[in-house]
GUMIKOL-559187 format. One record per residue (C-alpha): residue in three letters; x negated, y, z. Coordinates in steps of 0.02 Angstrom, whole numbers, plus 32768, in hexadecimal, padded with zeros to 4 digits. Example, Ala and Ser with C-alpha at 12.3 -4.5 7.8 and 13.67 -1.06 7.14 Angstrom:
// residues 2
ala7D997F1F8186
ser7D547FCB8165
***
This chain:
// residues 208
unk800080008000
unk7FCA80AA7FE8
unk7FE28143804A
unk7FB781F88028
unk7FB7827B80AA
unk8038830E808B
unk7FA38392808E
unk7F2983848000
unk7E6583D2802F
unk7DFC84317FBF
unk7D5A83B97FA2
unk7CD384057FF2
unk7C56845B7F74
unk7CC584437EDE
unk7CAC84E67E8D
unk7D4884AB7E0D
unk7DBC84CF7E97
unk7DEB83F77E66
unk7E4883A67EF2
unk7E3682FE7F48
unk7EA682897F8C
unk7E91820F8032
unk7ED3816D7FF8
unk7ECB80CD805C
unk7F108028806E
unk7F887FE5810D
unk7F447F4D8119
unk7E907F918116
unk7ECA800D819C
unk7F117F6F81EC
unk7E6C7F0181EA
unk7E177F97822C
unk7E747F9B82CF
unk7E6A7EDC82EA
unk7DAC7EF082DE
unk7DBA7F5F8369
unk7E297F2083CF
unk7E487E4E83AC
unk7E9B7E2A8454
unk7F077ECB8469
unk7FBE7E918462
unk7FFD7EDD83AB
unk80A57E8B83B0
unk81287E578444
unk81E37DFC83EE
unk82737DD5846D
unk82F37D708418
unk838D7DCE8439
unk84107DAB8427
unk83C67CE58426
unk836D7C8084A2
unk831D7D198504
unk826D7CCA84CC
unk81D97D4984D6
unk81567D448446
unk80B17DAC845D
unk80397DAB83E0
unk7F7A7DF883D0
unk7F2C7E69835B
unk7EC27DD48325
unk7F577D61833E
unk7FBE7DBD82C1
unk7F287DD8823E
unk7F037D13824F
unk7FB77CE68224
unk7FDA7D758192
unk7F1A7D388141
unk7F727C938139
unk80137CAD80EA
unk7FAC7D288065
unk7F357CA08057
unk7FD77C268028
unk802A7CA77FB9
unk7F8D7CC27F4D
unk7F617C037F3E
unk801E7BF77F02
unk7FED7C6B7E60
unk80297CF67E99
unk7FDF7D9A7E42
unk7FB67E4B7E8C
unk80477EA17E67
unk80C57E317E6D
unk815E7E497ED4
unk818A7DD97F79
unk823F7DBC7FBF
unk82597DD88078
unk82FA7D9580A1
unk82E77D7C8160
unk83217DC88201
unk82A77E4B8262
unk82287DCE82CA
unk816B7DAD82C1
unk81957D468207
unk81D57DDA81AD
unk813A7E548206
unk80B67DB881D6
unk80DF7DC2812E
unk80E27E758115
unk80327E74813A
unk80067DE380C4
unk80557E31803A
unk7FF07ED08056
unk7F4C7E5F805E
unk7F867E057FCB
unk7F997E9E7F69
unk80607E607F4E
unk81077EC97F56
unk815C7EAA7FEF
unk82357EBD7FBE
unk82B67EC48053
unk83397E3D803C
unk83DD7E6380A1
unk83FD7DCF811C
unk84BC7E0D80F1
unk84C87DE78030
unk85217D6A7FCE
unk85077D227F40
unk85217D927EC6
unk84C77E047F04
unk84317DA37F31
unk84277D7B7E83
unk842F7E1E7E3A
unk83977E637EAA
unk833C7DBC7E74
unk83477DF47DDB
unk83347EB47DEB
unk82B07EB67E5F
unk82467E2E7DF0
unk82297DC67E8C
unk819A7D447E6A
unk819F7D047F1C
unk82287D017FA5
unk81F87CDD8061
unk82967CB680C1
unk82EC7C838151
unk833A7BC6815A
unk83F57C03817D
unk83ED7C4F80E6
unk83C27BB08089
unk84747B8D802B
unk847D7C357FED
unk83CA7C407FAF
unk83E77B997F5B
unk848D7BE17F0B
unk84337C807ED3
unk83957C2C7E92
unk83BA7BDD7DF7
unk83E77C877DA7
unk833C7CDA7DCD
unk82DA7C8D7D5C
unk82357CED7D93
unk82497CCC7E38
unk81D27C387E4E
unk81827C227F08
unk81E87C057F9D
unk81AC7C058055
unk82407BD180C1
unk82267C0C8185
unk82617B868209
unk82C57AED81E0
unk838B7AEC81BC
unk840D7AE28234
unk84557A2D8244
unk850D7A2F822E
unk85777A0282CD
unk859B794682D6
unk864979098298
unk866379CC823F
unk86CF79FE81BC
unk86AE7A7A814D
unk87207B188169
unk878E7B3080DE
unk87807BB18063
unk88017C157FE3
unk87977BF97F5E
unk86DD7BAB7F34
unk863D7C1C7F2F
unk85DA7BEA7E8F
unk854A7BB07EDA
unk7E5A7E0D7F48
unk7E137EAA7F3A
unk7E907F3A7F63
unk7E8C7FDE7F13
unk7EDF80777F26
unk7F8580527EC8
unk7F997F947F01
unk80267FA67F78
unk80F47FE27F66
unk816C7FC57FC2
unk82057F937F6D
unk82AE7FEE7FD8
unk83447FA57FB6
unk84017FE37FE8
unk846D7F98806D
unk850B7F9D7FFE
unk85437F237F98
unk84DA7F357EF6
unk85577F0D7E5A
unk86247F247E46
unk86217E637E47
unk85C87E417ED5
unk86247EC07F3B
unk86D67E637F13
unk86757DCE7F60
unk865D7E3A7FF2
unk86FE7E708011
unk873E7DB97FF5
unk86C97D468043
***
């Protein structure tokens, strides 16, 4: 990622009157920090509402476990550039990956834990995701959604899927759903809207 400060200096001695730019890279920034400071806690998660569990995790902790998802992610072919999927909850996962996708040079894209299919698919396809990291509850719906994104090629699911009650029933429904080296301009963040993104998948809102 890049970031540029709002106030532009004058380089010193430049008799042109040319400007310069500070331009750096988070994860760089990042690394710099856990060299410093390794066993400072960087990160504390309560799972609420949930079990009430406590995660703390180091500077070096964090670093270890982001090195090794961007690790993964660029000995799955993934290219600097490319754009990732994060369709999890806030929690240590979706913060992990953030920071491999800045090491890996990769896009990181929110994915709304509240979409549907429809729209799932359509910001498959309009954000060009190569790679989608995401939670197991969501695992029916990324299924549904994934064999209309045909670019969309890596998937790292986070935690295993919920066994279904013994001697359950489905609930009935009205109708059926169809189912490297970083430089200065390596990083974006892709935003994405909290709305429903087409007309169609907004009817599926308003009748799922």
């Amino acid at each position: 990622m890049t970031a540029k400060p709002d106030v532009v200096r004058d380089v010193a001695g430049d008799p042109g009157g040319r400007r310069s730019a500070v331009e750096y890279n988070l994860a760089d920034l990042f690394e710099s920090v856990v060299d410093v400071v390794p066993g400072r806690e960087a990160l504390v998660y309560i799972d609420h509402p949930g079990t009430g569990a406590v995660r703390r995790l180091t500077y070096a902790e964090l670093d270890a476990a982001a090195n090794r998802i961007a690790h993964h992610l660029i000995g799955g072919g993934l290219q600097p550039g490319e754009h990732l999927g994060l369709h999890l909850y806030n929690g240590v996962e979706y913060l992990q990956t953030v920071l491999a996708c800045l090491k890996a040079r990769l896009v990181p894209v929110n994915v709304n834990y509240r979409y549907v299919e429809e729209e799932l698919v359509y910001l498959y396809r309009d954000a060009d995701l190569a790679a989608l990291v995401f939670d197991a509850e969501f695992t029916e719906r990324v299924a549904a959604a994934l064999p209309r994104a045909a670019r969309l090629r890596h998937l790292i699911r986070v935690g295993a899927p919920r066994p279904a009650p013994r001697n359950s029933t489905p609930c009935p429904s009205k109708r059926r759903r169809q189912r490297a080296p970083r430089t200065a301009a390596s990083g974006r963040v892709r935003p994405t809207t909290c709305s429903s993104s087409t007309p169609a998948a907004r009817r599926a809102c308003r009748k799922a």
